[in-house]
VMD Tcl script that draws the C-alpha trace (Angstrom):
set ca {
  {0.00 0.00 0.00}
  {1.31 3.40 -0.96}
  {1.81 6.10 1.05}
  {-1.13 7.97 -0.65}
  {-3.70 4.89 -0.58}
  {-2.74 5.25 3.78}
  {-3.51 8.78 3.75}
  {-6.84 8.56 2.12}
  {-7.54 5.37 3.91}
  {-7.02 7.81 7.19}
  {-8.95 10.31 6.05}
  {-11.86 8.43 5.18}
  {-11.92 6.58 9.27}
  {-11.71 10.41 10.43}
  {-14.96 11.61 8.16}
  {-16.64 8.31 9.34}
  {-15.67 8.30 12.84}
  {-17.13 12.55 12.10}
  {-20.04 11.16 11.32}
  {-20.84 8.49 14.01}
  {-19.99 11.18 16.39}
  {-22.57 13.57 14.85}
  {-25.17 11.10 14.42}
  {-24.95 9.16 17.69}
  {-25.54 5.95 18.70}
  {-28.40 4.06 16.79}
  {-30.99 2.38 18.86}
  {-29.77 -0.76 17.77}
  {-26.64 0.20 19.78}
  {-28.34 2.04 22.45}
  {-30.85 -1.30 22.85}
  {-27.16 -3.17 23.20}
  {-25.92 -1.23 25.63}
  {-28.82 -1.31 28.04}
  {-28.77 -5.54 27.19}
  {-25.02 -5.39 28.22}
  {-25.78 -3.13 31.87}
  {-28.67 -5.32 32.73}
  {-26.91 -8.45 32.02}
  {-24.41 -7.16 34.41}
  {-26.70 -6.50 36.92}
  {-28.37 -9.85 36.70}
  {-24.95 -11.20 37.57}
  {-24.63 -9.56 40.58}
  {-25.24 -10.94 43.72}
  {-27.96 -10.63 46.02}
  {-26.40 -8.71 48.94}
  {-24.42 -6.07 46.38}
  {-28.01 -5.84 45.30}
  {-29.24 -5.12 48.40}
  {-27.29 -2.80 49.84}
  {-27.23 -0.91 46.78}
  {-30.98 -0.97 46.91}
  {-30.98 0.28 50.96}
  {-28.33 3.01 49.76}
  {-30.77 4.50 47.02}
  {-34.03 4.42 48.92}
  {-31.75 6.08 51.61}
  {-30.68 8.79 49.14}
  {-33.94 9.17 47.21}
  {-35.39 11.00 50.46}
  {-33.85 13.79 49.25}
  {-36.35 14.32 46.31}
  {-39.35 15.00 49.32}
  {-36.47 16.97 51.61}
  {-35.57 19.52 48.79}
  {-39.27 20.02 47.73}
  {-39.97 20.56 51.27}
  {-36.74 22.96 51.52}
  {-37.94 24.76 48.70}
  {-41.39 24.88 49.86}
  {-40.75 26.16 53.09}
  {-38.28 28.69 51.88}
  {-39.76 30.51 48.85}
  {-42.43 33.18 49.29}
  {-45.94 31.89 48.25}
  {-46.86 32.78 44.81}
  {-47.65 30.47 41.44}
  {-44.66 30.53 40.22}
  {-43.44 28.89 43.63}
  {-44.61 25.86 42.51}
  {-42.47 25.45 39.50}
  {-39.41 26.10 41.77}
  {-39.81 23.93 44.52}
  {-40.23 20.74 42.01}
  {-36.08 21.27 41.11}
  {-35.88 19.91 44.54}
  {-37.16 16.87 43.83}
  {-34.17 16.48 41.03}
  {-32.12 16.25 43.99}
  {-32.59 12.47 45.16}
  {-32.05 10.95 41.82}
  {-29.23 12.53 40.58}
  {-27.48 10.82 43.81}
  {-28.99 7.87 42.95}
  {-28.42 7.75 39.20}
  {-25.56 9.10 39.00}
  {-23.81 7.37 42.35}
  {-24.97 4.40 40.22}
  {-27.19 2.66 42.71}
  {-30.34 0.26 42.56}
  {-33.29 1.97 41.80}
  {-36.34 -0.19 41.44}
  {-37.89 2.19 38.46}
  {-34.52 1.66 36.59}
  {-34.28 -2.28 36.40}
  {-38.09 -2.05 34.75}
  {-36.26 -1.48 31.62}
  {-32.67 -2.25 32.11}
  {-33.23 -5.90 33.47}
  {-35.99 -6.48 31.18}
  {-34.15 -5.74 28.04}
  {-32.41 -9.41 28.45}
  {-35.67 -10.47 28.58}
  {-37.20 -9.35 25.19}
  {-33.97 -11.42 23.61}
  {-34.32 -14.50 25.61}
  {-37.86 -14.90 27.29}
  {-37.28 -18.12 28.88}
  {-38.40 -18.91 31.82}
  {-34.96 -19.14 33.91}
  {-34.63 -15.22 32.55}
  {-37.79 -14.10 33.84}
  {-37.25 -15.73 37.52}
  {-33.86 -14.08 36.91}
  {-35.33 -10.48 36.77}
  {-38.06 -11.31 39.31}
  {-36.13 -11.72 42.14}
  {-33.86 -9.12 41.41}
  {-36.48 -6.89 41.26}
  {-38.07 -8.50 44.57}
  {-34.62 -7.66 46.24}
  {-34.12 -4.15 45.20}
  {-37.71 -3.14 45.95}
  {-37.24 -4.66 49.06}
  {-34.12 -2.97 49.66}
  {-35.66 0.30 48.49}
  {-38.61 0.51 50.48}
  {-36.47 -0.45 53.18}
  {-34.47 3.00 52.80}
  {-37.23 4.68 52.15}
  {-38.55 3.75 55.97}
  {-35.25 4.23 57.78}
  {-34.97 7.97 55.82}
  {-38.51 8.87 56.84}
  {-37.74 7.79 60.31}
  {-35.13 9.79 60.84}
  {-36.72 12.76 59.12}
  {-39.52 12.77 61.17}
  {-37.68 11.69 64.72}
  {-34.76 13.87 64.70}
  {-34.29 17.67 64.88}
  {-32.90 17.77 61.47}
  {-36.25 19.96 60.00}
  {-37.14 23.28 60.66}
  {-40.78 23.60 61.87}
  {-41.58 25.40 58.46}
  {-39.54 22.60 56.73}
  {-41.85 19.63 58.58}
  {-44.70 21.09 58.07}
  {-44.10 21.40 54.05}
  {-42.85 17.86 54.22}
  {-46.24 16.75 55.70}
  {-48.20 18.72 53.30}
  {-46.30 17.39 50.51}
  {-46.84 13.53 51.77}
  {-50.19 13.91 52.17}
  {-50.62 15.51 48.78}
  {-48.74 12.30 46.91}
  {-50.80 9.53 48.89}
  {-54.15 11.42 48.97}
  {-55.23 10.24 46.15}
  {-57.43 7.73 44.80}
  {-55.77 4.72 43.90}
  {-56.81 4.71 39.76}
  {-55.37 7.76 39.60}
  {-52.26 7.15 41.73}
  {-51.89 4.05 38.95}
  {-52.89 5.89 36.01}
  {-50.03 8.64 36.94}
  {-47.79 6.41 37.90}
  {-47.67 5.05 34.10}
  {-45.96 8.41 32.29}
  {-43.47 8.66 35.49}
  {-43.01 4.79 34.36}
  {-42.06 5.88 30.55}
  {-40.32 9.27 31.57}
  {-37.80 7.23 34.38}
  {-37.06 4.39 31.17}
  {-36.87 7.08 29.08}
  {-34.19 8.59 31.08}
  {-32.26 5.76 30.89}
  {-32.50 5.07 27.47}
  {-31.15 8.49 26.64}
  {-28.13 8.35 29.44}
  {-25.72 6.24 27.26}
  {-25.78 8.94 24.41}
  {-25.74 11.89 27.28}
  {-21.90 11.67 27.54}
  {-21.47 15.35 29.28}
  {-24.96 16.24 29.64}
  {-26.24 13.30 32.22}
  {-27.19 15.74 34.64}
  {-28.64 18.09 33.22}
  {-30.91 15.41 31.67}
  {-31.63 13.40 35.13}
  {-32.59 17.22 36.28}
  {-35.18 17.85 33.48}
  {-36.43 14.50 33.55}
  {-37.34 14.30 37.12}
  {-38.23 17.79 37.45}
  {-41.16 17.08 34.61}
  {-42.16 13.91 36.71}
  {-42.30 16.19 39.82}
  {-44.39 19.25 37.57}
  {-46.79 16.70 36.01}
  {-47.88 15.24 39.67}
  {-46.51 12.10 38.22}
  {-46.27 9.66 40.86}
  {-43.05 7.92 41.86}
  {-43.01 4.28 43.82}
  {-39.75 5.04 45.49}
  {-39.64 8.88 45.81}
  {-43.61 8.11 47.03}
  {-42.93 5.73 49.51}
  {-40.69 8.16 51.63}
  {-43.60 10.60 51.73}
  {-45.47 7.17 52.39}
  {-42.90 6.24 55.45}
  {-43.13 9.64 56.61}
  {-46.73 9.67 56.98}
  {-46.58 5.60 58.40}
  {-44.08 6.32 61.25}
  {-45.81 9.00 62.78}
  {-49.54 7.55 62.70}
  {-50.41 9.94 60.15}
  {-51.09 6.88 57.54}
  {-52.63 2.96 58.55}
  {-51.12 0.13 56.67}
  {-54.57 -1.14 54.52}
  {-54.45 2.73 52.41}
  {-50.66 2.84 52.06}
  {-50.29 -0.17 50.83}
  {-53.95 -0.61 48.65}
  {-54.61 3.15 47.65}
  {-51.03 4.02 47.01}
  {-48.24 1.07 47.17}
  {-49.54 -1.14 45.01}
  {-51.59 0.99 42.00}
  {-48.22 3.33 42.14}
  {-46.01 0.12 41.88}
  {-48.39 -0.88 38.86}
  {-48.01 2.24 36.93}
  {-44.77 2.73 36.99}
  {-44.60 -1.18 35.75}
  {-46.87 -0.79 33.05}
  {-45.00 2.68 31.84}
  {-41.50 1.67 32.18}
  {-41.84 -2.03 30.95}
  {-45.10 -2.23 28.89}
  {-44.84 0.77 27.01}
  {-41.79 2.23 26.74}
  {-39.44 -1.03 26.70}
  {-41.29 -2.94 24.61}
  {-42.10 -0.36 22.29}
  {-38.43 0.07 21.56}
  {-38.17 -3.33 21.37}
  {-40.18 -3.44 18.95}
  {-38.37 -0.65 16.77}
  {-35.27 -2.43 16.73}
  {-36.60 -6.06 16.57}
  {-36.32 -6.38 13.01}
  {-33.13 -5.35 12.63}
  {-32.10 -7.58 15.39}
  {-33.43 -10.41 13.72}
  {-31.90 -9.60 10.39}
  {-28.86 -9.26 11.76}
  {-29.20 -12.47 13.64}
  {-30.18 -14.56 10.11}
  {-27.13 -13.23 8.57}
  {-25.29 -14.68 11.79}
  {-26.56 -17.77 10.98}
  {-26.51 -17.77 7.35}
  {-22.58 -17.20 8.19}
  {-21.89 -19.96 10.11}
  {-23.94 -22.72 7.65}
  {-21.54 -21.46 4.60}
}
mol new
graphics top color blue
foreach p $ca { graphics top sphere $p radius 0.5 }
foreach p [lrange $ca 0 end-1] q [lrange $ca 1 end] { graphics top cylinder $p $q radius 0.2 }
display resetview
């Protein structure tokens, strides 16, 4: 090879690698990537899980405490409400980006495995790690609310917006808890289908995200069940409505949004290039 046919052979990688990094990543490769991190995840074992789990519903309490910071320290006006929903930004950009379990994640990133290889041994496979970091979430979510509400670690003010604002998310009926649980469901698999292709821009997107979840009145299963807790440990909340008016139709939507929809919907986008790509695979190996 001349030295000519290298230097056009180099400048035709740079204009291609120019254009990859202009286009992005297809959703082929995004769909990959997501396969690849839950795969991962699957493989991990049950008490990294865990603790994981307990450290994000630990953090997540954040989301309620900076709405209730906000609350309590803006002057009361309209607009107040569209400020004091950054707050809630706050828990899951520890959690997301401190790379911890988070139960609304794994509804798409386990379950992308899934759509490849729906076997039986893959679904028990996602089940219980989703039974585990639930668990572990809820679990953090209770310890968090504890000591919110047992310590001196809230202003009066800062309590009482807390309260108002845990009322407010499991006050409502529980079809409309599940039916806005659903586009929190999407938005939070959304999120993560976007986060591979973010490179310098994560947070900014985990802020947007979660701020639109917190402006919509989406509702959250783990973000709700510190305002859930918080409610529970003080009396203000019996067992039979947290866990039948809220828990559960919550838990639901936020299933049906993040796995129904908006994973198998991409699924389906990419399936038949998948496939395509998987006859040629095989096609290969025969000749």
């Amino acid at each position: 090879m001349t030295p000519t046919d290298k230097h056009l052979l180099a400048e035709e990688q740079k204009e291609r690698d120019a254009v990859e990094e202009a286009t992005g990543l297809s959703a082929k490769l995004i769909f990959e990537t997501i396969r690849l991190e839950g795969e991962e995840e699957l493989r991990r074992p049950m008490r990294a899980l865990w603790w994981s789990g307990l450290a994000a519903g630990l953090l997540i309490s954040f989301s309620v405490w900076g709405e209730a910071i906000l609350r309590s320290s803006l002057p009361d006006g309209d607009w107040r409400f569209i400020v004091e929903n950054l707050g809630y930004s706050l828990g899951f950009v520890l959690v997301i980006l401190g790379r911890m379990q988070l139960f609304t994640e794994n509804t798409i990133t386990t379950v992308v495995p899934v759509t490849l290889c729906p076997t039986w041994k893959s679904f028990g496979r996602t089940g219980r790690l989703w039974a585990v970091v639930l668990a572990a979430n809820v679990t953090g979510a209770f310890i968090a609310a504890a000591f919110l509400a047992f310590t001196p670690v809230m202003s009066g003010p800062m309590a009482d917006a807390m309260l108002a604002l845990s009322h407010h998310a499991t006050g409502m009926p529980w079809a409309e808890g599940l039916v806005r649980g659903i586009p929190a469901g999407v938005l939070i698999a959304a999120l993560v289908w976007m986060l591979p292709q973010a490179n310098g821009s994560a947070l900014p997107l985990i802020i947007l995200i979660t701020w639109l979840i917190a402006l919509g009145d989406f509702t959250h299963i783990i973000a709700g069940s510190v305002e859930m807790a918080f409610l529970m440990v003080q009396g203000e909340l019996s067992l039979a409505p947290a866990v039948f008016r809220f828990f559960l139709p919550v838990l639901a939507g936020n299933v049906i949004g993040g796995t129904a929809v908006f994973t198998l919907l991409t699924w389906a986008q990419i399936r038949p290039e998948v496939e395509e790509a998987k006859e040629k695979r095989n096609g290969r190996l025969k000749t």
